[in-house]
N, C-alpha and C positions, 0 to 999 in steps of 0.2 A: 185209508190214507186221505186226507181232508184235501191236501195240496191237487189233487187229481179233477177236483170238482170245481176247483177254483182256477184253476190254468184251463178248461172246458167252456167255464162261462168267459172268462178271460177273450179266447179263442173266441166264443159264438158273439163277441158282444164286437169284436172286432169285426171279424166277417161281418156283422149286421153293417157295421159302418160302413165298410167298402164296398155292397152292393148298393146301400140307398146314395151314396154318393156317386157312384159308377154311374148308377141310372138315370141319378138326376143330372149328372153331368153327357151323361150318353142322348138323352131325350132332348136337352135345353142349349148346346154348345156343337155336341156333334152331329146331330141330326140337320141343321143348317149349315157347319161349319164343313164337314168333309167336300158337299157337292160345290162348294163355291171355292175351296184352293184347289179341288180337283180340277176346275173348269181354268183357272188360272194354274195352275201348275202346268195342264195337257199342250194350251196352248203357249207358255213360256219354253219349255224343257222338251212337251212330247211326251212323258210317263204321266203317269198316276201319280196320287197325292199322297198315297201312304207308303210308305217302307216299313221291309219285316229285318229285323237283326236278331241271331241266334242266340239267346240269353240262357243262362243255367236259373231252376227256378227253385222250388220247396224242394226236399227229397232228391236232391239231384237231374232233377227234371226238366230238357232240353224243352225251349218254345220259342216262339217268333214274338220279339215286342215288335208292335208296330208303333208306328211314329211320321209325323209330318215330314215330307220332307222340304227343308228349309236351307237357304245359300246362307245367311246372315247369323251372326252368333248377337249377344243378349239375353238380360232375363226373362224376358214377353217373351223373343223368339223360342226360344227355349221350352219354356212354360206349354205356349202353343206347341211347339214339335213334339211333346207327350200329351198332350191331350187324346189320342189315337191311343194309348195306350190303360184308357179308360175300361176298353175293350177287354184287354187281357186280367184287368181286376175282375172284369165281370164273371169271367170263366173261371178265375180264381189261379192265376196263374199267377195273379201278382199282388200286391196292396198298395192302397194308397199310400201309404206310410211304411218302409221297412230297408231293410239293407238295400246296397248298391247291387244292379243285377248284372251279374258276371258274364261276360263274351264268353259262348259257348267254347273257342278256340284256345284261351287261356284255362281257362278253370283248371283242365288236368293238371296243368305248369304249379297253379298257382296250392292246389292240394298235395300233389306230391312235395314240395317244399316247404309247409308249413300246415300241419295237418290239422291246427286251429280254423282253418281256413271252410273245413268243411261243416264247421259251427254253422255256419252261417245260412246252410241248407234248409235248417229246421225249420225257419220262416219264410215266408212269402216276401220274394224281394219286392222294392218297394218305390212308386213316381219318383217321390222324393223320398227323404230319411238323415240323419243326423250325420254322414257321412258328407252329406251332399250340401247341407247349411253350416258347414263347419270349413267349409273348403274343400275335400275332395269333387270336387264336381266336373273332372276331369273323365273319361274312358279307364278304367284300371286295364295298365299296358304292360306297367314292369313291374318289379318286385315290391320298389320301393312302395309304388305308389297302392299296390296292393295292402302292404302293413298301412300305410295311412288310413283307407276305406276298413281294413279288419279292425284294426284299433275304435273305430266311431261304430261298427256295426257289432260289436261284440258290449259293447257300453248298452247300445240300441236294446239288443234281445235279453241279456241283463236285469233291463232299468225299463222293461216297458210296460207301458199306461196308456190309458188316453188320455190324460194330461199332457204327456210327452209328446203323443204324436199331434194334438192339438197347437203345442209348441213348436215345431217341426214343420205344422203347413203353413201355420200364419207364418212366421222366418222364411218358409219359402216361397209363401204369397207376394209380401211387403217386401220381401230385399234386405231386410233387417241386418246387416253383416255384410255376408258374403267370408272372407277368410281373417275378415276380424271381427266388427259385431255381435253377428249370428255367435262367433264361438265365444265369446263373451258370456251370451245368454245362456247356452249350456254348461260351461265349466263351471258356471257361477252355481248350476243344478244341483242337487244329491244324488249325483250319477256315481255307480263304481267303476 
């Protein structure tokens, strides 16, 4: 089966991506950036700088994203409030690039009622991902808003490249959209 050897390299050429960028981002951003909102955080709030959230992962796989914690919303703040979560690329818990990652506390909800939903396991969910530069870039809370993020992430695992996911960081680099632009760029795509 030819298809095997090519979803392998697919796979290994990804993983390659998300560790040289994990690292370069873990060495160059987070190695200076943790101890200096930690020092600012301890003494604004009294906690620590990072926060863990229960996330479902590849394989059904429960884990802790970790994330800045931050009062202010925006795309910088934002951006920065996952940079922590560089962390969990590294371990391979997560990619750079992939589906929205599911609150451990929903997921059962959100499988038992649309068993499409457990598609989405098969990848490494993702910082960002076409979910999240299309407009969903909310918490998936209810049902609704679950079909929205399954509808962009089911496209995702589908239609995916590195072209795509190059697509996908720069839009979520730049601000390109947001819940119109950004989905400008991709509808306009050869996505199924």
């Amino acid at each position: 089966n030819t298809q095997r050897p090519a979803f392998m390299t697919r796979h290994l050429v990804k993983r390659g991506g998300d560790i040289a960028l994990s690292l370069f981002g873990i060495l160059f951003l987070l190695s200076w950036l943790i101890p200096m909102v930690g020092v600012v955080s301890w003494f604004v709030r009294g906690k620590g700088p990072i926060r863990m959230k229960p996330r479902i992962g590849r394989f059904g796989r429960q884990f802790n994203a970790y994330g800045f914690r931050v009062t202010q919303s925006g795309r910088w703040t934002s951006i920065l409030a996952k940079l922590p979560q560089l962390i969990n690329v590294l371990l391979g818990q997560m990619s750079i690039v992939g589906p929205t990652p599911v609150n451990a506390r929903h997921a059962d909800y959100f499988e038992r009622h649309d068993p499409e939903f457990v598609t989405r396991h098969l990848v490494r969910p993702g910082m960002t991902g076409l979910a999240m530069v299309n407009g969903c870039d909310q918490p998936i809370i209810t049902h609704g808003q679950a079909r929205a993020h399954l509808h962009w992430d089911m496209r995702y695992i589908r239609n995916w490249s590195v072209r795509l996911d190059l697509g996908i960081l720069l839009a979520s680099l730049t601000g390109k959209g947001g819940a119109g632009s950004r989905r400008q760029i991709f509808q306009d795509a050869s996505l199924n």
